[in-house]
N, C-alpha and C positions, 0 to 999 in steps of 0.2 A: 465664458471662454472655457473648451473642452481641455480634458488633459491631455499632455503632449508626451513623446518621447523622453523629452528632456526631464519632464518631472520624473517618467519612471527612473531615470538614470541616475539622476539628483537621489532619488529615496535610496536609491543601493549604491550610491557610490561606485556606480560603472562609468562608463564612455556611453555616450548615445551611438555610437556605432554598435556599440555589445548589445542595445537595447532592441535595434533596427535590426541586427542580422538576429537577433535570440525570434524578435516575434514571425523570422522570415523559415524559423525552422532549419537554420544554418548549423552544419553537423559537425565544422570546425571551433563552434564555443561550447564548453565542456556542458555537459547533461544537467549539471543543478544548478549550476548557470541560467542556462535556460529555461528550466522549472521555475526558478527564483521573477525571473524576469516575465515569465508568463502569470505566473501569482500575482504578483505587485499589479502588474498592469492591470488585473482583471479588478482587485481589490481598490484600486483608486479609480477605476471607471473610464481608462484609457478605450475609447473607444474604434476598434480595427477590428478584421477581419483576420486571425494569429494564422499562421499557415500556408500563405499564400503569397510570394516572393516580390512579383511585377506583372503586372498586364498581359494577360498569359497568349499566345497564339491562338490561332484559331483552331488549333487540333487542341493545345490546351484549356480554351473557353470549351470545348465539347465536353474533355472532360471534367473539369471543373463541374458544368451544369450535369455530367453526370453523377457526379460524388455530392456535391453539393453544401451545407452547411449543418455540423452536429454541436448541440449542446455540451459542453462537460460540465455535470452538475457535480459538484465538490463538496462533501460534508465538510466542513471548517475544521471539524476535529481531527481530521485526516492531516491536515497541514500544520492544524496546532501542536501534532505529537509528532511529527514524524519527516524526516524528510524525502522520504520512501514517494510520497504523493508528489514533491517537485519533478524527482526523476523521471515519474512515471508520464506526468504533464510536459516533460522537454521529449520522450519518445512520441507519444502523440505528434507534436509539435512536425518533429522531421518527417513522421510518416504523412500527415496532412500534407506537408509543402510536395510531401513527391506524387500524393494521390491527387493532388487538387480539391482536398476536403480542406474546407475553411473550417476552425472551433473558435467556437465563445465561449468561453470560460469564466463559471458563475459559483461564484460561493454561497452556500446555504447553510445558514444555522444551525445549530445547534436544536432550538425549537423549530424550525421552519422544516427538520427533515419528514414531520408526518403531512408537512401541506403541500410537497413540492410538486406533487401531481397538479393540485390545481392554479389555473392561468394566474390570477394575481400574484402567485408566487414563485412566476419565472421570468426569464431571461426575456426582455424586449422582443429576441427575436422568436421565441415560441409561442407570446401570447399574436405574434404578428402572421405563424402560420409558416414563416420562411426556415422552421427546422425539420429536417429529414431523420434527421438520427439523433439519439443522446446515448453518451457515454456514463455512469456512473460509477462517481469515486469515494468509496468509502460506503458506510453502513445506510441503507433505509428500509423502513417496514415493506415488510410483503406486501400487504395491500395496496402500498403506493407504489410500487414495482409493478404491481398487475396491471393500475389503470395507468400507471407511463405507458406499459408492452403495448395498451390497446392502442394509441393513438400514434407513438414513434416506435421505429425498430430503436433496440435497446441493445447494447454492450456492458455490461459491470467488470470492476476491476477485483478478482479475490474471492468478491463476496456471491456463492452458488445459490440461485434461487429455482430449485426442482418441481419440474410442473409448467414455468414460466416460458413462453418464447424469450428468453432471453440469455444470451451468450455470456458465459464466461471466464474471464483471462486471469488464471493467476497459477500460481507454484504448487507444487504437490505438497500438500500441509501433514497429511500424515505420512507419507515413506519424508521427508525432511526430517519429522521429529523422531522417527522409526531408525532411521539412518546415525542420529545425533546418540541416538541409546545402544547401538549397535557401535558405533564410534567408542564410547566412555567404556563400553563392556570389553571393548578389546585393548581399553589401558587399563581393567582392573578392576575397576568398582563396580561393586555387587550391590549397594543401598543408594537407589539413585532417587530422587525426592522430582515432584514438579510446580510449578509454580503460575499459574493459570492466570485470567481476565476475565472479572463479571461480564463480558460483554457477549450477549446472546447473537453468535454469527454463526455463520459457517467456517470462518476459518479457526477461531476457536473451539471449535468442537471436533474440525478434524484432528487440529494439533494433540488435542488429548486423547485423541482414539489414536495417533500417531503413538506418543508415549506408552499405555495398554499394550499397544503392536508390538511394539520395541519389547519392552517388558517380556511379552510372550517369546519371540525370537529367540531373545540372550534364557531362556530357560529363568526368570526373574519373577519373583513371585508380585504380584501387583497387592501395595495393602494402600487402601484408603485413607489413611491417617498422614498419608508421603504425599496427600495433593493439597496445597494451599489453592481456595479460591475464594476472592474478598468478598467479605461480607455486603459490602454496596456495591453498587454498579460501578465498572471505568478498572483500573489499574489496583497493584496492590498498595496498602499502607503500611504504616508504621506497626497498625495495632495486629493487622493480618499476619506481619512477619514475624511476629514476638515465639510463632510456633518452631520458627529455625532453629532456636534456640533445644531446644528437644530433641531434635532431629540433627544436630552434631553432636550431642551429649552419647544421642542413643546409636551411633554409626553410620549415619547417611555421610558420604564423600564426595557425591555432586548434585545441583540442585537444576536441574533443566528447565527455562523457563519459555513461555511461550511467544514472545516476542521479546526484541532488545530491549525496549522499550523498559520492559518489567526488570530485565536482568542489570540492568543501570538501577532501577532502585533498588534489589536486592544487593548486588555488590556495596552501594552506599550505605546499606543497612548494616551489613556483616561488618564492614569496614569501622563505624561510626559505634560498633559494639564491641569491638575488638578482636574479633575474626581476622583471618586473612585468607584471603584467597592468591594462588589457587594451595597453599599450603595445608591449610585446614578444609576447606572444602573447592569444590571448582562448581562452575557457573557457566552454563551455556543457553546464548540467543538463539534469537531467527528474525531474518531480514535481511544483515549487511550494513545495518547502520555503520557510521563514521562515532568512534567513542567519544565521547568529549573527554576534556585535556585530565581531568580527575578520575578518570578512570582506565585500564590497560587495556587495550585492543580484547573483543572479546570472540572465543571461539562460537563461531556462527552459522549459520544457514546462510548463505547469501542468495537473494533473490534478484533477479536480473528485472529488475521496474523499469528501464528504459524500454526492452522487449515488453513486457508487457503494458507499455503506453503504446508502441509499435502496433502492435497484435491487435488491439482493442481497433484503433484505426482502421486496420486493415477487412476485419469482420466486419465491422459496420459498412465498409463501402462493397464488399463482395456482398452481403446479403440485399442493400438497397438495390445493387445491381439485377441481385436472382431474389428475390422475395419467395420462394418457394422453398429458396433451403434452410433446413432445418437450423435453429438453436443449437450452439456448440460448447462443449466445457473443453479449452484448451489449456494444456496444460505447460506451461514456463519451467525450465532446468534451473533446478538449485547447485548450489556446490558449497559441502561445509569448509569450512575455512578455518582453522587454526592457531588461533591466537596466543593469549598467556593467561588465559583463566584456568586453564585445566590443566593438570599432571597428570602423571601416568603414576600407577600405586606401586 
């Protein structure tokens, strides 16, 4: 016996109505709602077609067969850290239901992201031939980027892969960080420190040429010993941050880091050491996360991930349409947003 509606609504404690309008791509249930309810179902093996409302007319079976059905392939990591990927998968969602593009939505491990090029390690409907497009969410090797381009047109979310026929949707990661130093320089602080991610992407490396930028801007001299970047792969640690300690001693006043992500565990660090923010120094994300209840709303980058689930949809059905045009990097409006991590000096 297949899983049903009811079980997804049973796991999250919704109505099976929130469950039936979420996978119908209905733009009256709130965005992470419908992320949520798109995850779950794809993760218990609910098996439908997300996107696609009721039994379309026959002007909509046209289009329909012309958009057709796109993969979203999900690094699991993406959803494990963040809830940036739900929202991003309920904009998808809407935009599908209005282009008549069906998504299947598939989670990929952790280890499975250098296999997912090959058949065995995808989605029913790829190894069957019936996918036109895939979406990617979250990080995977170039080389498996290349050999997805050759066989599907591709959309990624964020993550810029140069050279690649392949589109993509995300925020300006260096004018955000650019902008974030430019912000703190005009409440004062002249020693501003950053806080990085082993993780070898593009949006991590714009973020730090973002800060660089910034630095140059505000007339800020850039020293190397103000960048924490963890010694292992993934996020910062305990033993990474022990350097902050230096770095208030010796005059830094805010510490920018390059996703929320990082800045919740730096806050907890400063905090759990007897720091205080934003008193003794201030702390700025990127993203727009929602803070959880132990930490103060933090001044951020907000990035619009519904738009950019939207966007990604919409490229892949205009390129499938025109195969002829070009690979695009589009780029999603940020807006920093002002919280209670930072003072003015």
């Amino acid at each position: 016996m297949g899983v049903s509606q009811k079980d997804v609504a049973e796991r999250l404690g919704v109505s099976v109505a929130t469950v039936s309008r979420s996978l119908k791509g209905d733009p009256s249930i709130p965005p992470q709602t419908r992320g949520k309810v798109l995850a779950t179902a794809a993760r218990v093996g609910y098996r439908a077609k997300v996107g696609r409302s009721r039994e379309p007319s026959a002007a909509g079976r046209e289009k329909a067969s012309a958009s057709g059905i796109a993969a979203v392939l999900v690094d699991e990591r993406a959803v494990d850290s963040s809830e940036n990927t739900l929202r991003a998968i309920a904009g998808m969602s809407e935009a599908g239901h209005r282009l008549g593009m069906s998504l299947v939505v598939h989670f990929v491990g952790a280890n499975r992201r250098v296999e997912v090029d090959r058949p065995e390690h995808q989605p029913e409907v790829m190894r069957a031939g019936r996918v036109q497009g895939v979406i990617l969410v979250g990080s995977y090797p170039e080389e498996v980027v290349e050999r997805l381009a050759e066989s599907f047109t591709c959309v990624g979310l964020a993550h810029h892969h140069p050279g690649l026929p392949v589109d993509c949707i995300g925020p300006d990661n260096t004018d955000g960080i650019a902008a974030m130093i430019r912000h703190l320089h005009g409440l004062g602080h002249r020693s501003i420190g950053y806080v990085d991610a082993n993780i070898e992407t593009s949006v991590c490396r714009e973020r730090l040429r973002g800060y660089v930028a910034g630095l140059f801007e505000a007339g800020l001299s850039r020293r190397d010993e103000l960048v924490i970047r963890p010694k292992e792969y993934g996020f910062a640690r305990d033993a990474d941050l022990e350097v902050l300690r230096g770095w208030i001693d010796g005059g830094v006043t805010a510490v920018v880091c390059t996703n929320d992500t990082t800045a919740f565990m730096v806050y907890r660090w400063l905090r759990r050491n007897g720091y205080r923010c934003p008193e003794q120094v201030s702390i700025t994300g990127f993203d727009g996360m929602t803070a959880p209840d132990d930490i103060a709303p933090l001044t951020t980058i907000r990035v619009r991930f519904e738009d950019e689930g939207r966007l990604a949809v919409e490229r892949l059905v205009a390129r499938l349409k025109d195969p002829t045009q070009a690979a695009m990097r589009v780029t999603v409006e940020t807006q920093l947003i002002e919280g209670r991590t930072v003072r003015r000096l």
